[in-house]
C-alpha positions in Angstrom: 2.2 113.1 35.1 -0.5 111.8 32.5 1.4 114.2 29.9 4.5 111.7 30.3 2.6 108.4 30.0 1.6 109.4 26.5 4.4 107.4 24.6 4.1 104.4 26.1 0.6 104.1 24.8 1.6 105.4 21.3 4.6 102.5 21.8 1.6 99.9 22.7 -0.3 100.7 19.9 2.4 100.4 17.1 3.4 96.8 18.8 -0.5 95.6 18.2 -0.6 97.1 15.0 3.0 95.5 13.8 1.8 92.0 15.6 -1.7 92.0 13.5 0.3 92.8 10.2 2.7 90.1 11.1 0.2 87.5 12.0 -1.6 88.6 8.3 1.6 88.1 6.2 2.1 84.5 8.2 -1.8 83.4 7.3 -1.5 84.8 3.9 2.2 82.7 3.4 0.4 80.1 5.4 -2.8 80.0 2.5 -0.4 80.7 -0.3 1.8 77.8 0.4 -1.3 75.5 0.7 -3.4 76.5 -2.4 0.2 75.8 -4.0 0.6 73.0 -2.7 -3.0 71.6 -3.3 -2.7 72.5 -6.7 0.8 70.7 -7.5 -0.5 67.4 -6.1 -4.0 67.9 -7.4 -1.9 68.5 -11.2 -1.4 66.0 -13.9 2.3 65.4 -12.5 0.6 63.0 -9.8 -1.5 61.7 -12.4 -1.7 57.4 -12.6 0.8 56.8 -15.4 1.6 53.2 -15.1 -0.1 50.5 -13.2 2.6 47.8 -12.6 0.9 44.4 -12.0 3.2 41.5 -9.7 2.5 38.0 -8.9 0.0 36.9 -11.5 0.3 33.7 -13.3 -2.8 32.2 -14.5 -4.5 36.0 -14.8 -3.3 38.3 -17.5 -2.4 41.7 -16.7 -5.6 43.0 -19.0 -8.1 40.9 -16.9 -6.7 42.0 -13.7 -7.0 45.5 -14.9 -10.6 45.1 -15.7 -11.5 43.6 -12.2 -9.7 46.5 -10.5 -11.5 48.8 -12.4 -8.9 51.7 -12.3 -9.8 54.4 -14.5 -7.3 56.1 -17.0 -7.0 59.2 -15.9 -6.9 60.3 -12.1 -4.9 61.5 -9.6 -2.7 59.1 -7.4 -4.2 61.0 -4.4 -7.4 60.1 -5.2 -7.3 57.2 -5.9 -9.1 54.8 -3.5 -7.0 51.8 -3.3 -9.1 49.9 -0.6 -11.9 49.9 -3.0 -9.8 48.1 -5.9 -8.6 45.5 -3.4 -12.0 45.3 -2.4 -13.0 44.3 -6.2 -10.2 42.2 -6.8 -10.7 40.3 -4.1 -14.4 39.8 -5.1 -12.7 37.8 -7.9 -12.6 33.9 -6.8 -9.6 33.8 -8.8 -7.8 35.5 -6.6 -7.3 34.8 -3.1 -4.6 37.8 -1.5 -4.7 41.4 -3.2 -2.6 44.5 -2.1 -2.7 48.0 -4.0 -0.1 50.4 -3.0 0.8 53.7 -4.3 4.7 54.5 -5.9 4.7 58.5 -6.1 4.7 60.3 -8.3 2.2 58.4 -10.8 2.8 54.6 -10.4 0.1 52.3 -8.9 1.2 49.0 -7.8 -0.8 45.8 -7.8 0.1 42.3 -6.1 -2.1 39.4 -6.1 -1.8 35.7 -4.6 -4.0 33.7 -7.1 -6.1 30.9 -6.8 -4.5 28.2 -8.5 -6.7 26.5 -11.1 -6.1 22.5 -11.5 -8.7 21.7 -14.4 -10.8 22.5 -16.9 -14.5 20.4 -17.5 -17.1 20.9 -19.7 -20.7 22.1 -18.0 -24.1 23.1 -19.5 -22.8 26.8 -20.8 -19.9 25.8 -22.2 -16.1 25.1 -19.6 -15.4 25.8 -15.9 -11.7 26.1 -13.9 -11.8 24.4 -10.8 -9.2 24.3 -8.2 -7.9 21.5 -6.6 -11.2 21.7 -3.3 -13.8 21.8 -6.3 -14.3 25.0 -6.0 -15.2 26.9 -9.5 -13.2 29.9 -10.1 -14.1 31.0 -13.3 -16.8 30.1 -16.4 -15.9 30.6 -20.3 -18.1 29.7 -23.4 -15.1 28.3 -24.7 -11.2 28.1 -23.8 -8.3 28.8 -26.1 -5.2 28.7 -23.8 -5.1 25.6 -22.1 -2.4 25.2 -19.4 -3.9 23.1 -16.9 -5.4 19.5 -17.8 -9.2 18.9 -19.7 -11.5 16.7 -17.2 -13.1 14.9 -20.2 -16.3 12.0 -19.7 -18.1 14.1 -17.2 -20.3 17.5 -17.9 -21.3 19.5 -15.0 -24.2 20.7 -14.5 -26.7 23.9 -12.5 -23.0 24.8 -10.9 -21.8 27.9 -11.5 -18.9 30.4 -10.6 -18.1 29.9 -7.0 -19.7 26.6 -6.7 -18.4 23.4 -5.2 -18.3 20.4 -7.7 -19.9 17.3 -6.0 -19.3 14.7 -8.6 -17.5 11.9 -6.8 -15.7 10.9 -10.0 -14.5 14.3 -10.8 -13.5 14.7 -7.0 -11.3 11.2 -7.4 -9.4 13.0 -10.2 -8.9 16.1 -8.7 -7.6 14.5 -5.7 -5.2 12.4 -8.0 -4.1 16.0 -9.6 -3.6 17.5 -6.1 -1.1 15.4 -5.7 1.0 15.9 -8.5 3.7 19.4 -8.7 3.3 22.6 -11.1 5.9 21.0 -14.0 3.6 17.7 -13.9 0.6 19.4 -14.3 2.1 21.4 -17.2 2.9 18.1 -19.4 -0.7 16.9 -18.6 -3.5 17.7 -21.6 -6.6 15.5 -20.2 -8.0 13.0 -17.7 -10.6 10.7 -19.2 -13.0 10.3 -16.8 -15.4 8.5 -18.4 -15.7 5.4 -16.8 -15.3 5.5 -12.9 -12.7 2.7 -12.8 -11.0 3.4 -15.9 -9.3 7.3 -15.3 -6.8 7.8 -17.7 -4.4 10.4 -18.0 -2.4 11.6 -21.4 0.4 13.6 -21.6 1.0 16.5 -24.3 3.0 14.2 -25.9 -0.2 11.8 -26.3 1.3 9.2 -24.0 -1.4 7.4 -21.6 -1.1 7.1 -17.8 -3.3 4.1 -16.9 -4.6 5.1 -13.2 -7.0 3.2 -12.8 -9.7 3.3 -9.6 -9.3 5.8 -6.8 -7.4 3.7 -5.0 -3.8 4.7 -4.2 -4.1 8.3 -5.6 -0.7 9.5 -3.8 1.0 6.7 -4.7 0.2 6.7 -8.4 0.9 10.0 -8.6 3.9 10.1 -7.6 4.7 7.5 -10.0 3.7 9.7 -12.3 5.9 12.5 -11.9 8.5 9.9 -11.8 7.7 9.1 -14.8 6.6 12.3 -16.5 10.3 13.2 -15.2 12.0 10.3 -17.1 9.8 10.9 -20.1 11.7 14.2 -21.0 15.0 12.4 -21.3 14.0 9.6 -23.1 13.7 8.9 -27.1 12.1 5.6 -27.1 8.6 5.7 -28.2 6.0 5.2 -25.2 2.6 4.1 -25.7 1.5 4.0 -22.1 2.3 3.4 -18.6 -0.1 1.1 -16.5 -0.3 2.3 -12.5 -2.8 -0.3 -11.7 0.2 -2.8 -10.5 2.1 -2.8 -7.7 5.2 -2.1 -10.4 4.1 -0.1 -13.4 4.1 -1.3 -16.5 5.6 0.2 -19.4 4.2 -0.2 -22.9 6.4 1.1 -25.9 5.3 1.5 -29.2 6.0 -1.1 -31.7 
């Protein structure tokens, strides 16, 4: 009787020993597939080609590459995009940041800016301010100018990410908070220089007369009334006086 069990414990045997080689061939697929697939995604084919920057305006695409800091060469995986929204968002410039990744090499970068109202001179040279006060950004000196100069007042001890507390300033800025994008854009300066006496002048050199701080909204709405008339007419303008309760027009003689 034990002579006749014999091949069924010869049978058992080949079944472990075919079960162990099949479980090795799966774990070596297994580990082959994964080093190969570690070292296609690890490969310069998932390398960060282009960096596509969206919904900047005021920031150029160079500055926002510096404040997000992404290096030239590295791979998409590894790149660590919580830590360049993390910078970018250190920037008072900008308010909203979101990095995403675009296999196989693209990085993609949107940003809701802060958006900057003036320029005014301070002790190290010019400051951007938004329309609170708040200052977003310092430069020694400023070459493109596309939102007005505050000229008669120089701040002073405030720096990046401080409030302005000047109350004239804080009249003018209130006056430009009122007024749309396209008005903004035809404005070069806001003289500031006596308290009572602001006076706004177009790129065109034409004065706006506002005045005191009283009736900010109002005037300003005249003046994008105006500023909106001024592109369709020829007639020479000298100025336009918002201290009455109907503006007066001055043309040039």
């Amino acid at each position: 009787m034990k002579m006749a069990d014999q091949p069924d414990s010869i049978d058992s045997d080949s079944a472990k020993k075919s079960n162990s080689k099949q479980l090795f061939l799966s774990l070596l697929f297994i580990f082959i597939v994964l080093v190969t697939g570690f070292s296609f995604i690890t490969s310069s084919a998932f390398s960060v080609g282009d960096i596509i920057i969206d919904g900047n305006k005021y920031l150029t695409p160079e500055e926002i590459y510096q404040i997000a800091g992404v290096p030239e060469k590295i791979n998409i995986f590894r790149l660590n995009t919580k830590e360049i929204q993390t910078r970018l968002l250190k920037d008072l410039r900008i308010s909203e940041a979101n990095v995403l990744r675009n296999f196989p090499s693209t990085i993609t970068i949107n940003v809701v800016e802060r958006k900057p109202i003036a320029y005014v001179a301070c002790d190290y040279g010019f400051v951007e301010v938004d329309k609170t006060g708040l200052i977003l950004a310092a430069y020694k000196s400023v070459k493109n100018i596309n939102v007005p100069m505050i000229t008669g007042i120089t701040l002073h001890n405030l720096y990046v990410g401080d409030k302005v507390d000047n109350m004239v300033m804080i009249n003018v800025l209130e006056y430009l908070a009122y007024l749309d994008e396209s008005s903004i854009n035809q404005m070069s300066e806001v003289n500031a220089t006596t308290a009572d006496q602001l006076i706004a002048y177009t790129n065109s050199s034409v004065q706006v007369k506002i005045g005191n701080n009283e009736r900010l909204a109002e005037k300003a709405k005249l003046t994008q009334e105006f500023l909106g008339e001024l592109k369709k007419t020829k007639l020479p303008i000298e100025y336009i006086d918002l201290n009455f309760a109907s503006p007066f027009i001055k043309f040039k003689k």
